[in-house]
Structure formats: C-alpha cells, structure tokens
C-alpha distance (Angstrom), angle and dihedral (degrees) to the residues before:
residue distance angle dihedral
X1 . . .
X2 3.50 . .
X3 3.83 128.7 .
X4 3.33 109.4 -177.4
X5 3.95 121.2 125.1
X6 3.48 126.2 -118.5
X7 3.57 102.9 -129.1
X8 3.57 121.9 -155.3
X9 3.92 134.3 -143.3
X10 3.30 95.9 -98.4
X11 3.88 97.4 49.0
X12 4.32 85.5 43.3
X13 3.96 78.6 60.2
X14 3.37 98.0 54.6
X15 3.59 93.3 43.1
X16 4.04 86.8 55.4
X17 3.80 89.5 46.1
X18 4.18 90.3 49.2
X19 4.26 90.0 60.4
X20 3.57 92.0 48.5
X21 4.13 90.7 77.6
X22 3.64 96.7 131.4
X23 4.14 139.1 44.0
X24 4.17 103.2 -71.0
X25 3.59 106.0 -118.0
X26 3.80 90.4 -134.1
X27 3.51 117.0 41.0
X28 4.01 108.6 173.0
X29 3.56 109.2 -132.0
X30 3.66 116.5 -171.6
X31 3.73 125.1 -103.0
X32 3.37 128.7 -148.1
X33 3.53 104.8 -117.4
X34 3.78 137.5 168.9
X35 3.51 94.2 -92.8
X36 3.92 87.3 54.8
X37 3.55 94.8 46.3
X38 3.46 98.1 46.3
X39 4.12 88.7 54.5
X40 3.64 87.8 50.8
X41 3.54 96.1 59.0
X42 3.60 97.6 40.9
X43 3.84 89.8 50.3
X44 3.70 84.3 43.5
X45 3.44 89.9 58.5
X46 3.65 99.7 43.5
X47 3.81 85.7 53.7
X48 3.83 93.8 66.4
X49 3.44 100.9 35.1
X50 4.54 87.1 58.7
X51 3.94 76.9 46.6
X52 3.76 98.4 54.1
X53 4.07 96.1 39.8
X54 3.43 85.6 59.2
X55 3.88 102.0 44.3
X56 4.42 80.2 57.3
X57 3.56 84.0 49.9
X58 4.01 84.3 -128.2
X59 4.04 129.7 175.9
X60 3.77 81.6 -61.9
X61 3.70 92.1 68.3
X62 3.98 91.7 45.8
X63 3.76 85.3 49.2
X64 3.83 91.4 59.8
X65 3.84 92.1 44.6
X66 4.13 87.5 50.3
X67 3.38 87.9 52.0
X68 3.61 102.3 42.8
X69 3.97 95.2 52.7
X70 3.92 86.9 53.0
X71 3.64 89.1 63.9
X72 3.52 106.4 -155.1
X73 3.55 94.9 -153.0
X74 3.77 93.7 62.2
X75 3.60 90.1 51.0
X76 3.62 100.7 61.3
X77 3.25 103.5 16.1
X78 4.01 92.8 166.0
X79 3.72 91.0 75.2
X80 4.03 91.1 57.6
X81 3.62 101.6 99.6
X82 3.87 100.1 40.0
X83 3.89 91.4 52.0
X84 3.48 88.7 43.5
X85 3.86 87.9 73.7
X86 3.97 96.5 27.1
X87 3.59 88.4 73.7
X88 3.29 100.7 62.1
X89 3.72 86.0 75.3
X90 3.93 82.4 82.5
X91 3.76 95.7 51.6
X92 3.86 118.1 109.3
X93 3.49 106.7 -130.7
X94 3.83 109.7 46.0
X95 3.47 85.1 34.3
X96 4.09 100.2 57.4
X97 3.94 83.2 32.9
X98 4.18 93.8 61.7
X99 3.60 90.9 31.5
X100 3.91 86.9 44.9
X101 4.14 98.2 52.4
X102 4.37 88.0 48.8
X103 3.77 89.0 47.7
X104 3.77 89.3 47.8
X105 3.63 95.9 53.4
X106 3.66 90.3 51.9
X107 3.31 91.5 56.7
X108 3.58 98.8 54.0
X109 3.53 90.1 41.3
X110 3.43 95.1 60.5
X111 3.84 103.1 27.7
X112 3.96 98.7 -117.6
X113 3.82 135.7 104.2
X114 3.63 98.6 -147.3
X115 3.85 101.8 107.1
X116 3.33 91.5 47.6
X117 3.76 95.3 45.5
X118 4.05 91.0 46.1
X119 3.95 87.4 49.0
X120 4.03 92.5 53.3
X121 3.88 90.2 38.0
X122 3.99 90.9 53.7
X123 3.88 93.9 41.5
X124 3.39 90.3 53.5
X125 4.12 98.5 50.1
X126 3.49 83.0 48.9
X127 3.77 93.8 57.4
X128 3.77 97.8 44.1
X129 3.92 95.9 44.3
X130 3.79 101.4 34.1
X131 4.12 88.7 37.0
X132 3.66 81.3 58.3
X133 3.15 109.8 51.3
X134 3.92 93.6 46.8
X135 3.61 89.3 65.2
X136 3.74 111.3 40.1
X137 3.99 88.5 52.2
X138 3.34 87.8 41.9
X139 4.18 93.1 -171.6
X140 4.04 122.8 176.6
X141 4.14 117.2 -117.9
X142 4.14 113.7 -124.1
X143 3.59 86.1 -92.0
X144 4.17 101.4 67.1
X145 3.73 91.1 29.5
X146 3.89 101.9 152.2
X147 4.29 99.2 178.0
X148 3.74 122.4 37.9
X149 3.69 122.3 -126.8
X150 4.10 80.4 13.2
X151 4.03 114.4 131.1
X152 3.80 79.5 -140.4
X153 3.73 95.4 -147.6
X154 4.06 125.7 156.4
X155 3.73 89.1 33.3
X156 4.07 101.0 117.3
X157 3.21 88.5 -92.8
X158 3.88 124.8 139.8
X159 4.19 106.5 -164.1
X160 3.93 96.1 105.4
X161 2.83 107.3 125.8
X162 3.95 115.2 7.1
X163 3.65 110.9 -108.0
X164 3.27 101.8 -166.5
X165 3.59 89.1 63.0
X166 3.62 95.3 47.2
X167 3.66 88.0 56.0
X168 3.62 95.6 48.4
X169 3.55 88.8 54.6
X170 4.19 98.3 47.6
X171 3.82 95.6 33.9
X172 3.78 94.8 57.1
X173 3.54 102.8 24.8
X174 3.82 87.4 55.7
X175 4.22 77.2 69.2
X176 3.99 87.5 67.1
X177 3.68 95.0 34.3
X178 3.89 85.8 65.1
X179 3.65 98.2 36.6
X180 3.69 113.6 138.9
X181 4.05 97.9 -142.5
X182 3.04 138.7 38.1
X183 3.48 93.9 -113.2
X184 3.33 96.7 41.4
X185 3.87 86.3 59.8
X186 3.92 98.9 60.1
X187 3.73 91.8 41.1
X188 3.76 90.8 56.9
X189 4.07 93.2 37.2
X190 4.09 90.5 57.7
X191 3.57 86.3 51.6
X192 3.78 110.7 47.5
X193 4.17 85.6 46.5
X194 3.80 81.6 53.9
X195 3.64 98.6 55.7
X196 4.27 87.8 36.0
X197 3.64 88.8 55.1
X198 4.04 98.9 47.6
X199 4.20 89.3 39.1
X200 3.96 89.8 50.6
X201 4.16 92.3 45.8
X202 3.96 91.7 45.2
X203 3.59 85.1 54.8
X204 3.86 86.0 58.5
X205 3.32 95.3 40.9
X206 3.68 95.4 54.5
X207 3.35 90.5 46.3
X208 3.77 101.2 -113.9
X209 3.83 101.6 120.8
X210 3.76 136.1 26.9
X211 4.01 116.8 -113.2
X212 3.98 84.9 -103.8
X213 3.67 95.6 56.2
X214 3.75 89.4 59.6
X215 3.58 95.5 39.2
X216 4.24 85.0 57.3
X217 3.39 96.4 39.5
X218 3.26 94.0 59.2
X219 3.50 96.8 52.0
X220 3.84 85.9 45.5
X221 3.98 98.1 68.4
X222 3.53 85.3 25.8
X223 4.00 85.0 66.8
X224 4.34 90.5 42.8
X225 3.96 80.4 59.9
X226 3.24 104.3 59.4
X227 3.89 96.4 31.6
X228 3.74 95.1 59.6
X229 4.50 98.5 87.4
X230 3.56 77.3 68.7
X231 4.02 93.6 67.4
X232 3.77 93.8 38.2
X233 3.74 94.1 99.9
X234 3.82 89.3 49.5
X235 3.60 86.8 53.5
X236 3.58 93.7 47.8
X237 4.02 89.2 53.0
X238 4.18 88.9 47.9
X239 3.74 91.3 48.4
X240 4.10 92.8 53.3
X241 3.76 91.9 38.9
X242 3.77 91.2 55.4
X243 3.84 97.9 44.7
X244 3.92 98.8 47.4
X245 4.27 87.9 46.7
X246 3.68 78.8 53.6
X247 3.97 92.5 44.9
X248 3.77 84.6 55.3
X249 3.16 106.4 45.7
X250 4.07 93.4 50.3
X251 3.63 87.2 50.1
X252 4.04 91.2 48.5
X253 4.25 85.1 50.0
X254 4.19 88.3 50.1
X255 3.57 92.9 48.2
X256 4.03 91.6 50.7
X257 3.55 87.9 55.6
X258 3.62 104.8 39.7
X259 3.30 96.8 58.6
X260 3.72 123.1 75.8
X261 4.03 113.6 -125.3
X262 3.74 104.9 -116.0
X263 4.15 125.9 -95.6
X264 4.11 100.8 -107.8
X265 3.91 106.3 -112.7
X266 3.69 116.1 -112.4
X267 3.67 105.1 -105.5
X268 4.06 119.6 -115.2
X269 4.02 107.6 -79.3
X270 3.59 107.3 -137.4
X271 3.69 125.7 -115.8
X272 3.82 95.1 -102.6
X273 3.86 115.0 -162.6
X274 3.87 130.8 -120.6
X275 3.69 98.1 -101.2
X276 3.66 110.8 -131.6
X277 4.07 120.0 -136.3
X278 3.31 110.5 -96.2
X279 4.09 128.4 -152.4
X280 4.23 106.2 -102.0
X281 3.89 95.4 -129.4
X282 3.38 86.1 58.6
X283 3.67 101.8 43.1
X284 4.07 84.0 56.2
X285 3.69 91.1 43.9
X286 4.15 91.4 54.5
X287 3.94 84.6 46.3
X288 3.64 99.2 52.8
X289 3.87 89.7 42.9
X290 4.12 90.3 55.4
X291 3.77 93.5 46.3
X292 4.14 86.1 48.3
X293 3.63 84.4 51.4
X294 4.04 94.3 54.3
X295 3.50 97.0 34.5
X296 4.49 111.2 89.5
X297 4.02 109.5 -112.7
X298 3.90 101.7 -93.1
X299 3.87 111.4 -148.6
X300 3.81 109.9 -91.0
X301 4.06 112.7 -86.7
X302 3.67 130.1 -137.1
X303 3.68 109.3 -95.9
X304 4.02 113.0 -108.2
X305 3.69 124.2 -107.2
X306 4.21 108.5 -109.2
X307 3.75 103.1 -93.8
X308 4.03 102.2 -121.9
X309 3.99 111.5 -152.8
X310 3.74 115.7 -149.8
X311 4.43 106.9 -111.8
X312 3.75 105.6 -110.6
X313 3.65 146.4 114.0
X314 4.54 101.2 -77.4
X315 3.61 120.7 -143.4
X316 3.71 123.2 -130.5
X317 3.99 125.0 -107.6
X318 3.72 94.0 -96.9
X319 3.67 100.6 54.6
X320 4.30 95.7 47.0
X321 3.62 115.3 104.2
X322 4.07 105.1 -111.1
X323 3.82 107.6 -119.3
X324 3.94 121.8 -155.2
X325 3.60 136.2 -179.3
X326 3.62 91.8 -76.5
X327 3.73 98.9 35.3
X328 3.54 148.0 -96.6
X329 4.16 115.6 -20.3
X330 3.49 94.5 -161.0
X331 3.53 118.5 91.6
X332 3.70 114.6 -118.4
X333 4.24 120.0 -102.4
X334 3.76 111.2 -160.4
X335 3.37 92.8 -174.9
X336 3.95 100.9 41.1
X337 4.25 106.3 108.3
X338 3.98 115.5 -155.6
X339 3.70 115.2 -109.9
X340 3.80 115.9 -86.3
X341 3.08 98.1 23.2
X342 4.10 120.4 126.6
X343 3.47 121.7 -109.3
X344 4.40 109.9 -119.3
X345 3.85 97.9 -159.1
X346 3.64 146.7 2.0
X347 3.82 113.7 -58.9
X348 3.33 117.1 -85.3
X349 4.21 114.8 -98.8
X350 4.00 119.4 -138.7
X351 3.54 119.9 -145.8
X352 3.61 136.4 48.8
C-alpha cells in the first residue's frame, strides 16, 4: 500500500522556496554583454526613428487617425467592461505595489536587497526618461485632438509616449530580469510582453493613446530593460551601504543595553560647622525676625487699648467655670466661695 503524497506544483514550489533560507551564494546578475548592447542600440534606434515619423506627421500619423475614427470601442463593445479593469495592469501604483510585496518576500527570503533595489532603480529611470519625454513633445491624446490628420505634438500635451505601456513593460519584465533560472527567465519574459502588449492595445482600444504612443512606449521600457546591468554595481554599493548602517546601528542598540547605567555619585557634603550655643531670647528673636521676613507687609493696625484687669484675688485654671459657645455647663452655686478667699462673717446657720 503506498502512502506517499502526490504533491502538486504549487506545494513542489513551496518546497523549493523552504531550502532557500539563507543568501544564495551565487546569485546571477546580468552582464551587459554584446548581445545586450547590441539590442539596446537597435531598440535605441527604433525609438527615434517612431519619434521622428511622427514629428513629419508621416503615414504613421494617418495610421493613428484611421484608427482612431474606427473606434474600437464601438466595435466590440462586449469587451468594454473587462478591459476596463485589464488595464490597470499598466497603472503605476498597484502595479509597483503587487510587484513590490513578491519582490519583498524574496528579499527576505533570501537575505538580500537587490530585487528590491533593481525594482526602485528601474521605476525610477522610467520616471525620469519617460516623464521626460511626455513633456518636451508635449502631444494631445485622441480625445483633445484639435487638427485632423495633425501629429498634434507641442500642444501641452503629455501622451508621448504611452506610459502605461512603458510600465507594463518595466514592472513585469523586472519579474524575468530577476528570474533565478534560466528557464524561469523566458517563462516570465513571454509573459510580461503578453500582458505589455494587451495593456498597450486596450489603451488604443479605449481610446486613450494613439497607435504610436504604444508603439514608443514599448520601446521605452523596453530600453529601461536592457539598460539596467549597467546600475548593478550601484546596486551592489546601496545594498552594502544599507546592511553595515544596519550592522551599526544593532551594535549601537546592544551596547546601550549591555551596559549598566552608572550609580549617581553622592554629591560633596559640605563642611558643616560646630554650631555654637546660642542664648534662647535670642534664638526666638532670630525666629520671629525670619518669619517677619516671609510673611507679606500687612497694612499697619490700630494700636490696642491697655487691657485693665479688675484688683482682686484670681482663681487658678482648674477652678474657672469652662465657657463654650453656648455658655457655661456647669450649673451655677450661689453660695460656692473660691478657694483662698477670707471668710466676711460667721457661717451661715440652716434651719429655722
């Protein structure tokens, strides 16, 4: 009986991905070779001759009138909705994001930076050059075409080339740029010219972008792809500047907790001298002068009237009849006579 699992291609993936825990020690960078440089300058060249059949407004220009007044969208109008969301496979932002979080992975994966650098490094050529290009041509879309059979160029415009093609093109084919295998890398190039071809004819087909525009935007990332070898060693430099700041700064954070914070020193005690006995008037006299001092100047009071006490013998504390708010609580003794004093008469006889 046998047990074992059929696995399928996804799991044999994963599998692949789960040995890969460390930095390959190979990683095959591509070199700019001949072959490469050759392409380059024949896409280069293809790149300015689209540019100057336009600028002549040549049977490229009729060819983008032709095929705006067919309206492609009117023609097959069932296809609307679908392409509607197809092309946002060209757009910059969910495109670099997706592209972005698979990148990221890999590099965790594999402990390096390098797709990620090569992916910000190729979306930012792609900005400068394409951005460029848009705006010193300055050429109208179909939509705000002002002159028929014009090439409409140096209007304001910013159509020329397409950029969602060119994006298409660079986002995706960045996939195959950092393909592992070789295999891996023609699989991956046959799709992202796939998905660069239908993005840049939806465009046309909804209108968006002449036939031209595609054509050079194609030929735009096309050029981003092949250029990039060149900024491998700048890559290289970024990744190792970026991993020994974050050497440094772990080994700052280690040595901050390592080491103990220091026990405050006691502070200096002051020499404090013997005090010398002092008279206790004048202690009281110094007293009442500090709390003077502290105390905030009162206005000056009326001067009391001398208190006059009435002559007569004074009883002591314990034999005075306590008085409270509401009066005396002990009952009155008419014939009670304080202590010490001298009896007047004869004592007093009860009875008849």
């Amino acid at each position: 009986m046998r047990t074992d699992q059929n696995l399928t291609r996804l799991d044999r993936v994963f599998a692949r991905l789960d040995r890969e825990p460390e930095r390959p020690a190979h990683i095959d960078v591509p070199k700019m070779s001949r072959h490469r440089v050759a392409l380059l300058l024949a896409t280069l060249a293809f790149y300015l001759a689209i540019v100057w059949l336009v600028v002549i407004t040549s049977w490229l220009v009729r060819l983008d009138w032709q095929v705006m007044f067919f309206r492609p969208y009117q023609q097959w109008p069932q296809i609307h909705a679908f392409l509607d969301y197809y092309v946002v496979l060209g757009q910059r932002g969910p495109t670099a994001v997706m592209v972005a979080a698979w990148l990221g992975w890999r590099s965790w994966r594999q402990h390096t930076l390098r797709p990620l650098l090569t992916l910000g490094a190729s979306l930012l050529l792609l900005n400068i050059t394409v951005g460029a290009a848009k705006l010193g041509m300055g050429r109208l879309g179909p939509h705000y075409a002002i002159t028929i059979g014009s090439n409409e160029m140096g209007l304001g415009g910013d159509i020329f080339p397409s950029g969602h093609t060119a994006n298409a093109v660079v986002t995706w084919g960045i996939l195959a740029y950092l393909a592992s295998t070789p295999r891996a890398r023609r699989w991956l190039s046959a799709v992202s010219a796939v998905v660069s071809l239908g993005v840049g004819l939806t465009t046309v087909y909804l209108g968006t972008h002449w036939l031209s525009d595609v054509v050079l935007g194609w030929a735009a990332g096309l050029l981003i792809l092949l250029a990039l070898p060149w900024c491998e060693p700048l890559i290289a430099r970024a990744e190792v500047s970026i991993f020994a700041l974050r050497d440094r700064l772990r080994e700052r954070r280690s040595r901050t907790v390592a080491a103990p914070s220091p026990a405050p020193a006691p502070a200096p005690s002051p020499s404090v001298p013997v005090a010398m006995p002092v008279p206790l008037a004048q202690l009281h006299a110094g007293q009442d002068e500090a709390v003077a001092a502290h105390e905030p100047a009162s206005p000056a009071r009326a001067p009391r009237a001398p208190a006059y006490l009435a002559p007569g013998p004074h009883t002591t504390r314990s034999e005075r009849t306590p008085v409270t708010p509401v009066g005396s609580r002990r009952p009155p003794h008419s014939d009670r006579l304080p202590r010490g004093a001298a009896a007047s008469g004869a004592r007093p006889l009860t009875g008849g």
